[in-house]
mmJSON file of the N, C-alpha and C atoms, coordinates in Angstrom:
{"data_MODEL":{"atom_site":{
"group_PDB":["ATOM","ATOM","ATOM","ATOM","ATOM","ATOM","ATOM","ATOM","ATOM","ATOM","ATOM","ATOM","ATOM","ATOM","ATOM","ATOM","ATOM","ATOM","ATOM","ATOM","ATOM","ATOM","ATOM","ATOM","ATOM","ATOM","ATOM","ATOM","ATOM","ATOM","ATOM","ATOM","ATOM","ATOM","ATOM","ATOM","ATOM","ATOM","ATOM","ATOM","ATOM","ATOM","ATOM","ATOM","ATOM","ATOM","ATOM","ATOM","ATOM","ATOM","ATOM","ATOM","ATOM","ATOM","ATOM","ATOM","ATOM","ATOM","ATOM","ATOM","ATOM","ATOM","ATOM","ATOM","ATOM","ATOM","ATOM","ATOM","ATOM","ATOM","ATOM","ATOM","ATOM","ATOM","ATOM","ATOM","ATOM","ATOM","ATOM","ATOM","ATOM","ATOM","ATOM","ATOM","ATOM","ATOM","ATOM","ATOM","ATOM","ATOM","ATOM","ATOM","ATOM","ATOM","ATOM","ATOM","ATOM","ATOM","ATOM","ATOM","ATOM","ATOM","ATOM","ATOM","ATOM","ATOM","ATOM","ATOM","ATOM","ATOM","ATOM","ATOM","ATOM","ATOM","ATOM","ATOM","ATOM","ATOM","ATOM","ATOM","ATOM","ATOM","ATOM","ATOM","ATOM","ATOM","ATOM","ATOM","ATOM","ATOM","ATOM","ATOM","ATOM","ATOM","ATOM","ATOM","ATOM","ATOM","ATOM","ATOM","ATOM","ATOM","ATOM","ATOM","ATOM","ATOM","ATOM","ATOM","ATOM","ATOM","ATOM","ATOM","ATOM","ATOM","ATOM","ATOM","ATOM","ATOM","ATOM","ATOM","ATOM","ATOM","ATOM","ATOM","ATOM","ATOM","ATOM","ATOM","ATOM","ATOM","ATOM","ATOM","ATOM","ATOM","ATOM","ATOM","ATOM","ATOM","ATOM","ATOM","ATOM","ATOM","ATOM","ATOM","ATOM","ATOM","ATOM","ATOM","ATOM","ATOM","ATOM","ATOM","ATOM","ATOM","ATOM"],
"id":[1,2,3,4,5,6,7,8,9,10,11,12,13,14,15,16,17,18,19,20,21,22,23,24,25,26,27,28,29,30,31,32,33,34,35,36,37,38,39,40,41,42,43,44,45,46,47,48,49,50,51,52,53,54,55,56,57,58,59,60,61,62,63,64,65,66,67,68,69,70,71,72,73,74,75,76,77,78,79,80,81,82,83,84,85,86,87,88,89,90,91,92,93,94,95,96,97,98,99,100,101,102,103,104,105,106,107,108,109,110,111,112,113,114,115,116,117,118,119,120,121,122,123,124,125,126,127,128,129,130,131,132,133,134,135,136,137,138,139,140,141,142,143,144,145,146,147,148,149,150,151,152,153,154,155,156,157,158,159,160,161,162,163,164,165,166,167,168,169,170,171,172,173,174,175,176,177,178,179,180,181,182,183,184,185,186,187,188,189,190,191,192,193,194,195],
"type_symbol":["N","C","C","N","C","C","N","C","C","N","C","C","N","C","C","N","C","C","N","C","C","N","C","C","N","C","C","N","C","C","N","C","C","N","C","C","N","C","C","N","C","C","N","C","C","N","C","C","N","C","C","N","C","C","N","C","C","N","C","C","N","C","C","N","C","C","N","C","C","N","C","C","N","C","C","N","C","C","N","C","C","N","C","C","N","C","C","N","C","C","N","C","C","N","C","C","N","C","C","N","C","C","N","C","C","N","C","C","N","C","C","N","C","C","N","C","C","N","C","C","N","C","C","N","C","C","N","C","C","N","C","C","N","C","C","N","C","C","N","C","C","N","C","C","N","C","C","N","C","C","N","C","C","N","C","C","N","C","C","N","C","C","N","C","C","N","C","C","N","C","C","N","C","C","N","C","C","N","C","C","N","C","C","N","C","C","N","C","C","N","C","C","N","C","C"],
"label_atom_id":["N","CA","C","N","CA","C","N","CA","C","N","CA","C","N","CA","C","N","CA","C","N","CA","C","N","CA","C","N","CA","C","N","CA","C","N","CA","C","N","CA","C","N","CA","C","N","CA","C","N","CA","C","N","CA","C","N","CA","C","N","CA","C","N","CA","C","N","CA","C","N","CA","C","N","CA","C","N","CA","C","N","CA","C","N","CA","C","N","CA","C","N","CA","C","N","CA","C","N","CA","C","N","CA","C","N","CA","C","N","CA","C","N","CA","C","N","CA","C","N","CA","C","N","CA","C","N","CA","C","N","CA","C","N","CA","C","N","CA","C","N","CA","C","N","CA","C","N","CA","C","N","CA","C","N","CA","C","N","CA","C","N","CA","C","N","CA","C","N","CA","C","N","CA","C","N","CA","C","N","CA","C","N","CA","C","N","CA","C","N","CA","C","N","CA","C","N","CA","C","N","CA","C","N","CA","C","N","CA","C","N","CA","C","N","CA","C","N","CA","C","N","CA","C","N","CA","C"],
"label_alt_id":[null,null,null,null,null,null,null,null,null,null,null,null,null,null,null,null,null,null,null,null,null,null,null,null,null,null,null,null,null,null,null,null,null,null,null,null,null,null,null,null,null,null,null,null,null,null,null,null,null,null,null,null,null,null,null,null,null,null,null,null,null,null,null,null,null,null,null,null,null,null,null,null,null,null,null,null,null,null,null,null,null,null,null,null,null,null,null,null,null,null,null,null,null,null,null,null,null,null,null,null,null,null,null,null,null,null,null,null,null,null,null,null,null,null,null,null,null,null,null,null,null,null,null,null,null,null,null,null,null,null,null,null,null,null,null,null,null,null,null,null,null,null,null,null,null,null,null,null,null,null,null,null,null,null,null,null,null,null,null,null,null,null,null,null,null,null,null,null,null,null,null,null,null,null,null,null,null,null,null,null,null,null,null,null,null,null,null,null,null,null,null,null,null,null,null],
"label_comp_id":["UNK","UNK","UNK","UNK","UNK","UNK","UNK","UNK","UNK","UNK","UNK","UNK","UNK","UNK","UNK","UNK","UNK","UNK","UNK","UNK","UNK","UNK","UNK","UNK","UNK","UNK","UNK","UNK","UNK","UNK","UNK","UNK","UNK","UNK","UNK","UNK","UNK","UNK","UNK","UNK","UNK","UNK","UNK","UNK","UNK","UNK","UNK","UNK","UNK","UNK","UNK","UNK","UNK","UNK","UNK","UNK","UNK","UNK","UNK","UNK","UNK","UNK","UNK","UNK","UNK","UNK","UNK","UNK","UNK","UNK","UNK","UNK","UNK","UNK","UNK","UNK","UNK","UNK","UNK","UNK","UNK","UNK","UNK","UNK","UNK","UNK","UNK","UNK","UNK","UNK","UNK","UNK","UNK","UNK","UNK","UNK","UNK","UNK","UNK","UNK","UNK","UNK","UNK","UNK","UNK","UNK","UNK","UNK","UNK","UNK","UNK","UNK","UNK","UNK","UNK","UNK","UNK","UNK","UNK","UNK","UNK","UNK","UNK","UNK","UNK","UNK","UNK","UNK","UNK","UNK","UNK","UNK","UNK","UNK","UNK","UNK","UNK","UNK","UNK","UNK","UNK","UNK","UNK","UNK","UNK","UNK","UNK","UNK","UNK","UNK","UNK","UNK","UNK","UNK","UNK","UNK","UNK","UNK","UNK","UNK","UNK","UNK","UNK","UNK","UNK","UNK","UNK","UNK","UNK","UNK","UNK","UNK","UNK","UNK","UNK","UNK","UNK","UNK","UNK","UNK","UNK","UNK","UNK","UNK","UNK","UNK","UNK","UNK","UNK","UNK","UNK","UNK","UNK","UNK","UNK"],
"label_asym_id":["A","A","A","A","A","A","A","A","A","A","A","A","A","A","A","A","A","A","A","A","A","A","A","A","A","A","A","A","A","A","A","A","A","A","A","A","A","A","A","A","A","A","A","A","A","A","A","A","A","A","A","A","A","A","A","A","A","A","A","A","A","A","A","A","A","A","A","A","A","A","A","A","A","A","A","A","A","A","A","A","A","A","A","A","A","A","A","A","A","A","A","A","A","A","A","A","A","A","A","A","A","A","A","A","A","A","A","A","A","A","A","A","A","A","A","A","A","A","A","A","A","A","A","A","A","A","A","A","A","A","A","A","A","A","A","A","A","A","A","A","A","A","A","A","A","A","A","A","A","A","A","A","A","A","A","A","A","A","A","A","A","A","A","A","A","A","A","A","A","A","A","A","A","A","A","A","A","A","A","A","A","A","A","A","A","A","A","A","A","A","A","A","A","A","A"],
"label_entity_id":["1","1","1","1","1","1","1","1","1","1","1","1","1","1","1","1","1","1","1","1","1","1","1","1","1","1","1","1","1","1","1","1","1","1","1","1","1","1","1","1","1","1","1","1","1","1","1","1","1","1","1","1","1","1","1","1","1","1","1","1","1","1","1","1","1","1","1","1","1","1","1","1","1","1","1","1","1","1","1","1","1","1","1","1","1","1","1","1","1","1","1","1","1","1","1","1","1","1","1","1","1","1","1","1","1","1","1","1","1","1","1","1","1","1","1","1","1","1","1","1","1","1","1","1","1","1","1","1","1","1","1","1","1","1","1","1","1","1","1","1","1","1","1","1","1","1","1","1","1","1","1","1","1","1","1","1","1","1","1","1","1","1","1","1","1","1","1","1","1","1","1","1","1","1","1","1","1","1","1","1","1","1","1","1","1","1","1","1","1","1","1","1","1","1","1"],
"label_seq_id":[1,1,1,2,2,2,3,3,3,4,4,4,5,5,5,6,6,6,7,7,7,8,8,8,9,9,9,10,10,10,11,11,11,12,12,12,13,13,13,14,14,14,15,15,15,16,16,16,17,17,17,18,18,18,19,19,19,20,20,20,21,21,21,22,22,22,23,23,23,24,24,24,25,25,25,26,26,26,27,27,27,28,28,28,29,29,29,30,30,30,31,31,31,32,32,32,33,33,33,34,34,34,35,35,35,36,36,36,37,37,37,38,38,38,39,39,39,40,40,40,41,41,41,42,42,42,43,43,43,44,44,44,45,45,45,46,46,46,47,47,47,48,48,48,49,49,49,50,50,50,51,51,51,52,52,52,53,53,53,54,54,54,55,55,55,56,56,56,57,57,57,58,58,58,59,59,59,60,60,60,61,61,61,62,62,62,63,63,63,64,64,64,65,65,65],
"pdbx_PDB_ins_code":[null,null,null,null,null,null,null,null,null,null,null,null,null,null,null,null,null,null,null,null,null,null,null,null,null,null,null,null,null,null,null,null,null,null,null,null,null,null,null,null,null,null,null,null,null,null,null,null,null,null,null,null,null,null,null,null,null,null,null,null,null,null,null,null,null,null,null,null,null,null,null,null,null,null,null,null,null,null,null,null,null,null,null,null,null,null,null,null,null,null,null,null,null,null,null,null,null,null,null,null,null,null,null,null,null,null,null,null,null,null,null,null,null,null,null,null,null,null,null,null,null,null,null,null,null,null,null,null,null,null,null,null,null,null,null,null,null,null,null,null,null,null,null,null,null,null,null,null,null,null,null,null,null,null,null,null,null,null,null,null,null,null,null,null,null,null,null,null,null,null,null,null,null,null,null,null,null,null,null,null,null,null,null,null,null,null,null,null,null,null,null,null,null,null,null],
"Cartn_x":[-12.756,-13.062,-13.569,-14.891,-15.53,-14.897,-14.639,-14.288,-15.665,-15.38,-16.255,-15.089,-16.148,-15.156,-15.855,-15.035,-16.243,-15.837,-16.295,-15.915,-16.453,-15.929,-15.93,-15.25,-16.222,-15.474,-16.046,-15.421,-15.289,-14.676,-15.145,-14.238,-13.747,-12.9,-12.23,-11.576,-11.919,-11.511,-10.93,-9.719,-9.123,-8.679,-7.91,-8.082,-6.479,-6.04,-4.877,-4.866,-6.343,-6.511,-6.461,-6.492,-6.233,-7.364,-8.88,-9.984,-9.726,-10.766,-9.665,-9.882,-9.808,-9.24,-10.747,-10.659,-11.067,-10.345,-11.091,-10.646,-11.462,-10.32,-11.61,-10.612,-11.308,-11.042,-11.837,-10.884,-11.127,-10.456,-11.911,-10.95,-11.533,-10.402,-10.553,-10.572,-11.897,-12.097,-11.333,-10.655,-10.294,-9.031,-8.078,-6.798,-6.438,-7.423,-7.805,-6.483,-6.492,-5.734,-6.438,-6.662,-6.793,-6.181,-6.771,-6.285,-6.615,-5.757,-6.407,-5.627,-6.597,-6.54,-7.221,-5.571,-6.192,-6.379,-7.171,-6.884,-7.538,-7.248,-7.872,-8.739,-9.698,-11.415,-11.315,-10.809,-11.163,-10.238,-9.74,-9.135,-10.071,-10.896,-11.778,-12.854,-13.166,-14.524,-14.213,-13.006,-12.648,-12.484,-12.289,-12.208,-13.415,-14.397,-15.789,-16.879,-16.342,-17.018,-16.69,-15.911,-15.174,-13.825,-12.73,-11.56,-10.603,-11.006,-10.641,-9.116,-8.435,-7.084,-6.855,-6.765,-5.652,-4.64,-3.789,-2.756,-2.961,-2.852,-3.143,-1.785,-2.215,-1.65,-2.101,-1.592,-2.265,-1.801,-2.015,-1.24,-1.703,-1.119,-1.714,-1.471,-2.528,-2.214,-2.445,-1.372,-1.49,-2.245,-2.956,-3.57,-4.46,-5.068,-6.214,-5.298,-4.12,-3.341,-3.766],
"Cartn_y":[14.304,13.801,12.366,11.985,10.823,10.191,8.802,7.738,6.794,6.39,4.849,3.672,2.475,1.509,0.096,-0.999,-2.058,-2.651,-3.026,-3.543,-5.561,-6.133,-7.81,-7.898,-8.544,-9.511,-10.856,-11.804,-13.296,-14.199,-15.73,-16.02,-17.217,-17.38,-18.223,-19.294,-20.345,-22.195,-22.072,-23.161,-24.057,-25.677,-26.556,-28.112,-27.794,-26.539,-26.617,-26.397,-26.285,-26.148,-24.96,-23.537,-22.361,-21.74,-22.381,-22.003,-20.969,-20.211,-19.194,-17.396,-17.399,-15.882,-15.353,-14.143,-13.131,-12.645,-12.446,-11.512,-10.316,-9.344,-8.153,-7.503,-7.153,-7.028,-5.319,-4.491,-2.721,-2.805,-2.633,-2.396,-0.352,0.366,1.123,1.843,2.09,2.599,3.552,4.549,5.854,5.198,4.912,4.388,3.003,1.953,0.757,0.401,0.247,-0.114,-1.166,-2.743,-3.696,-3.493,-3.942,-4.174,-5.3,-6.405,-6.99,-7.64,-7.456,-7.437,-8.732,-9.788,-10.941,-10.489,-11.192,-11.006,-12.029,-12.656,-13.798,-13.2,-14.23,-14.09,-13.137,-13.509,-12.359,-11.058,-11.243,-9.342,-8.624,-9.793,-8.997,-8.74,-9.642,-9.194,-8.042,-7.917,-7.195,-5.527,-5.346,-4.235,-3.736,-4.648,-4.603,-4.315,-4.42,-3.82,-3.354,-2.367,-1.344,-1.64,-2.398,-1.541,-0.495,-1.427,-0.029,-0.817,-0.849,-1.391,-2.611,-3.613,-4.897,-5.069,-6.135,-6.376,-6.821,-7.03,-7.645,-7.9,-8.14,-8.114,-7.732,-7.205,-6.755,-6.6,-6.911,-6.768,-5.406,-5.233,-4.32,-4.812,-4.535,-4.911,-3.511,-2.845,-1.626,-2.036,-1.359,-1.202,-2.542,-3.304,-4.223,-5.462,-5.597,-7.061,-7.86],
"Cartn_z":[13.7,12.379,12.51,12.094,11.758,10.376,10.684,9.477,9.396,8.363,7.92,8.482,8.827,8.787,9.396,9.699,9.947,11.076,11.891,13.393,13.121,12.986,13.674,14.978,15.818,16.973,16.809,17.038,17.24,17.94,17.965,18.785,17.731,17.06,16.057,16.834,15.978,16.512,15.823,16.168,15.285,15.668,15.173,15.23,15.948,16.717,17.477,18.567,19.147,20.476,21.148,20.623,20.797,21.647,21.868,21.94,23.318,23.648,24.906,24.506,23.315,23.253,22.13,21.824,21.03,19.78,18.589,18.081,17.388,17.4,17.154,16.017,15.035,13.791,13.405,13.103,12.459,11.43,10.348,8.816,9.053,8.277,8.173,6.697,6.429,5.082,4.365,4.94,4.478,4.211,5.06,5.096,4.213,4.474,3.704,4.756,6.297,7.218,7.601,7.626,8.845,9.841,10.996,12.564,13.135,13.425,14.116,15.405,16.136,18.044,18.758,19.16,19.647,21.351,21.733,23.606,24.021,25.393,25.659,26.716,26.672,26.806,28.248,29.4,30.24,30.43,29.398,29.139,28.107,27.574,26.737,27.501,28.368,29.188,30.11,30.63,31.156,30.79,29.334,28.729,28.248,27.834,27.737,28.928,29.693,31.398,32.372,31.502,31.741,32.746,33.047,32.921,31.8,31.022,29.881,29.57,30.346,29.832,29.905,28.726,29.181,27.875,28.272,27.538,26.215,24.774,24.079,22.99,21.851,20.649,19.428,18.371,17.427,16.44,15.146,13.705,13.028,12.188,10.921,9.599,8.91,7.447,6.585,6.254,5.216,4.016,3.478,2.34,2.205,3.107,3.364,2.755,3.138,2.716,2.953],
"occupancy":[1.0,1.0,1.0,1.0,1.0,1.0,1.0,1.0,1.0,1.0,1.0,1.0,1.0,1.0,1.0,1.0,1.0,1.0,1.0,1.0,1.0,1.0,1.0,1.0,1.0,1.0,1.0,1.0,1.0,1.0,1.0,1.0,1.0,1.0,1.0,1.0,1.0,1.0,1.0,1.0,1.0,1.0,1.0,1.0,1.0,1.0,1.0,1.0,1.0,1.0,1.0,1.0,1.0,1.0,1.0,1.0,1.0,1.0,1.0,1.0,1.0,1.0,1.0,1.0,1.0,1.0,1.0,1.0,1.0,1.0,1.0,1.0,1.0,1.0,1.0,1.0,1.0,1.0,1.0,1.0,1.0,1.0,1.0,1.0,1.0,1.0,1.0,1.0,1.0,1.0,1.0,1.0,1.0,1.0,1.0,1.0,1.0,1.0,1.0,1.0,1.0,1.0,1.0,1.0,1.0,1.0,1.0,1.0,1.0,1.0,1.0,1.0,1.0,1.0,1.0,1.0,1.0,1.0,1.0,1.0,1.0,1.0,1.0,1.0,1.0,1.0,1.0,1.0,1.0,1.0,1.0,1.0,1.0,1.0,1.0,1.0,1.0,1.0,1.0,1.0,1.0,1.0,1.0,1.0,1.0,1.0,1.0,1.0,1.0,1.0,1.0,1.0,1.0,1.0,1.0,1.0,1.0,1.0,1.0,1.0,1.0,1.0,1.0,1.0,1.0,1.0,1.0,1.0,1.0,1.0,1.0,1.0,1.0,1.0,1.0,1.0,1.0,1.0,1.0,1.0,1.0,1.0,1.0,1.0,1.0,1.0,1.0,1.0,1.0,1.0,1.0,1.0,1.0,1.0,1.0],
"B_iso_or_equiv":[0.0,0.0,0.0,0.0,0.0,0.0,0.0,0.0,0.0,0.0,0.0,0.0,0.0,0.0,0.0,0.0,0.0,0.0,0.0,0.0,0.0,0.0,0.0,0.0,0.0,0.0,0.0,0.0,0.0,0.0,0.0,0.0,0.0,0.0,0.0,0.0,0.0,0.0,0.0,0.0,0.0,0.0,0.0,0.0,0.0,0.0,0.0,0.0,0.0,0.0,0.0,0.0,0.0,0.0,0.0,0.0,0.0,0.0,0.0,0.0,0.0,0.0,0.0,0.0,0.0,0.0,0.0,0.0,0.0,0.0,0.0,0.0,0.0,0.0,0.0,0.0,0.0,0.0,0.0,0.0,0.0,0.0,0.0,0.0,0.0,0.0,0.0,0.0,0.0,0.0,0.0,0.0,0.0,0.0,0.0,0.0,0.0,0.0,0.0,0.0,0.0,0.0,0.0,0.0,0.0,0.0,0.0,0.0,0.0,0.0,0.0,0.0,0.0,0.0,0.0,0.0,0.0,0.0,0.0,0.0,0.0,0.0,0.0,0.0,0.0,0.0,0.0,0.0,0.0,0.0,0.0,0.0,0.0,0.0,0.0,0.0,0.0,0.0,0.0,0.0,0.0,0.0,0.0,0.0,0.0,0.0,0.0,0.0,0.0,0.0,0.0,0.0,0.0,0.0,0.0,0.0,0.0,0.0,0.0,0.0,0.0,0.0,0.0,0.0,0.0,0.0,0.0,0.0,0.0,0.0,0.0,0.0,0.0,0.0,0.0,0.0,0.0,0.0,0.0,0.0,0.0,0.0,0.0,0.0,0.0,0.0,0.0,0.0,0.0,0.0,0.0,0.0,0.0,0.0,0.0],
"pdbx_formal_charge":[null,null,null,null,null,null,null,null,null,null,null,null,null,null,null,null,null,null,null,null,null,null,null,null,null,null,null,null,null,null,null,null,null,null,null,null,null,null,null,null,null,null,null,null,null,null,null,null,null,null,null,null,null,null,null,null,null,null,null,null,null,null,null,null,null,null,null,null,null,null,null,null,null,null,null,null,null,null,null,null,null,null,null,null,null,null,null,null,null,null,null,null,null,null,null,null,null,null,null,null,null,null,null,null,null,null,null,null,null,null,null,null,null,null,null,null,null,null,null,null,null,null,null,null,null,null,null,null,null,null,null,null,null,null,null,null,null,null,null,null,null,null,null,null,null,null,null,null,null,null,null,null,null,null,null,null,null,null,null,null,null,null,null,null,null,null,null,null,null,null,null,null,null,null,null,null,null,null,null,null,null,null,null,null,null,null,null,null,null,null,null,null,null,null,null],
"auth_seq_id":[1,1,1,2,2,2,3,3,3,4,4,4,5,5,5,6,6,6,7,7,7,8,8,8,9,9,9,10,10,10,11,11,11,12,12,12,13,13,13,14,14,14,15,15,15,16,16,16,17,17,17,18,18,18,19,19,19,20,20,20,21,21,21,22,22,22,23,23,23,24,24,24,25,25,25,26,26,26,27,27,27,28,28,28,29,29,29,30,30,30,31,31,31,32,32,32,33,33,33,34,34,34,35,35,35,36,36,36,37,37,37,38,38,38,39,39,39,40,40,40,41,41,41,42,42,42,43,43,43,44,44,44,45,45,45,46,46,46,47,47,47,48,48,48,49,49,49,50,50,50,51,51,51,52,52,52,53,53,53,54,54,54,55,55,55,56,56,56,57,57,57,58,58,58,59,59,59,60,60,60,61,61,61,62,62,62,63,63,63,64,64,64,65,65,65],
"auth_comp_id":["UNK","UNK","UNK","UNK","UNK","UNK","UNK","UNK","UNK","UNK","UNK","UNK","UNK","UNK","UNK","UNK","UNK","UNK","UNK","UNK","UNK","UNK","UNK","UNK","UNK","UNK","UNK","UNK","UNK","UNK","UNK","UNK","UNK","UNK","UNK","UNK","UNK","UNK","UNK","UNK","UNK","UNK","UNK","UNK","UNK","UNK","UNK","UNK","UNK","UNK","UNK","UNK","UNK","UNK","UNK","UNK","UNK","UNK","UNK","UNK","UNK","UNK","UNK","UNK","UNK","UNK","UNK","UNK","UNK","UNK","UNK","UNK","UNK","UNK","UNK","UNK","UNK","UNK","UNK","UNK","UNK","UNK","UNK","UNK","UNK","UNK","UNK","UNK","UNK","UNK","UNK","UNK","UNK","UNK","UNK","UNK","UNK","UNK","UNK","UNK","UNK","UNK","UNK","UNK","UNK","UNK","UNK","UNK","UNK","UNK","UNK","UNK","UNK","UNK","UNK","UNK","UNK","UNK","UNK","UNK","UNK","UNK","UNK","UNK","UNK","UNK","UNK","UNK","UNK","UNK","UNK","UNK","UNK","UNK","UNK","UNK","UNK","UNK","UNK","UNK","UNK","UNK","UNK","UNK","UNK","UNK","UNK","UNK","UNK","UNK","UNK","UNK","UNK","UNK","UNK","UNK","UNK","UNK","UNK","UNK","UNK","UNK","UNK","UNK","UNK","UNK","UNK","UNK","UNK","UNK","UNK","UNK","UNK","UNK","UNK","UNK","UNK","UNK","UNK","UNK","UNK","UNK","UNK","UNK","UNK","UNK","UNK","UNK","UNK","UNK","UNK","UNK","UNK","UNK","UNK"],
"auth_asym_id":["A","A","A","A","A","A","A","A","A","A","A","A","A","A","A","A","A","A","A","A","A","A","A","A","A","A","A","A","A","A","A","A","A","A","A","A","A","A","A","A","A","A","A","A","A","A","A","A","A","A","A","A","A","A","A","A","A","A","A","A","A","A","A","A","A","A","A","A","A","A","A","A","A","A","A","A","A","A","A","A","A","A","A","A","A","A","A","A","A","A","A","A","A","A","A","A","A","A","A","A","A","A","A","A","A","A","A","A","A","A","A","A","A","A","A","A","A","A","A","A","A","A","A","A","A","A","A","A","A","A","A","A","A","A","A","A","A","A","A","A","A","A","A","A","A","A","A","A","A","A","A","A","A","A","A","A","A","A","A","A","A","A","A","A","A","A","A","A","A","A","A","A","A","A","A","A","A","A","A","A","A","A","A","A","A","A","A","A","A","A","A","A","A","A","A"],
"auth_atom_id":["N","CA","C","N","CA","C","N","CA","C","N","CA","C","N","CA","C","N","CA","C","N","CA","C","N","CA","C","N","CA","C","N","CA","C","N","CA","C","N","CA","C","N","CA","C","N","CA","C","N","CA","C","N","CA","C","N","CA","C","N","CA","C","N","CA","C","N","CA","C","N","CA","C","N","CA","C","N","CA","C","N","CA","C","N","CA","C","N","CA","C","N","CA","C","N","CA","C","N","CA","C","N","CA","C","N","CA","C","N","CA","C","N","CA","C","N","CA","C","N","CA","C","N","CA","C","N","CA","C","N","CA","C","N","CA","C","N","CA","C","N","CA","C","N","CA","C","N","CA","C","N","CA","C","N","CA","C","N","CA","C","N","CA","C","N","CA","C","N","CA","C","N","CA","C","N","CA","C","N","CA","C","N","CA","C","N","CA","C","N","CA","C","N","CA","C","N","CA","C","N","CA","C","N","CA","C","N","CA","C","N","CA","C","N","CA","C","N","CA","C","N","CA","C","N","CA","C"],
"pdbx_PDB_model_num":[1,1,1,1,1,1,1,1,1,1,1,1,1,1,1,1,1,1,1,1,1,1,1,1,1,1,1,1,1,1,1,1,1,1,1,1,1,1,1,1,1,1,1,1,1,1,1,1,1,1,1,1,1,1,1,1,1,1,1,1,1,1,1,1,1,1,1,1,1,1,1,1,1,1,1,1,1,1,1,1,1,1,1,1,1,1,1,1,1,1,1,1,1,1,1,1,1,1,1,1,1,1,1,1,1,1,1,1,1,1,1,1,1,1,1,1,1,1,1,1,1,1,1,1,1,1,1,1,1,1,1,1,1,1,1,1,1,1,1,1,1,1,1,1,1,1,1,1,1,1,1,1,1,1,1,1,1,1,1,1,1,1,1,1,1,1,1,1,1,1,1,1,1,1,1,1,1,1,1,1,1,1,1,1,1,1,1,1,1,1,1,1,1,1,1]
}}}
């Protein structure tokens, strides 16, 4: 089964010095589920050219909170 839904990745600053990581952001239309998946920069490059697995973190927001 195919969903709708919207994919962001970025790399978000802030004035706390965090600079370093990714985030990649799945809203999911059907569910109205956010996801969002921090990882720092070479677990993302890393998953992006193909190992396929690294460690991350990730929230959910039910109903697009």
């Amino acid at each position: 089964m195919k969903e709708l839904g919207k994919l962001t990745i970025s790399r978000p600053t802030s004035n706390l010095n965090q600079d370093g990581w990714v985030r990649v952001e799945l809203k999911d239309f059907h569910f109205n589920v956010l996801f969002i998946i921090d990882v720092d920069l070479k677990g993302f490059a890393q998953a992006v050219t193909g190992l396929g697995s690294v460690k991350c973190e990730f929230t959910t927001y039910p109903k697009g909170e």
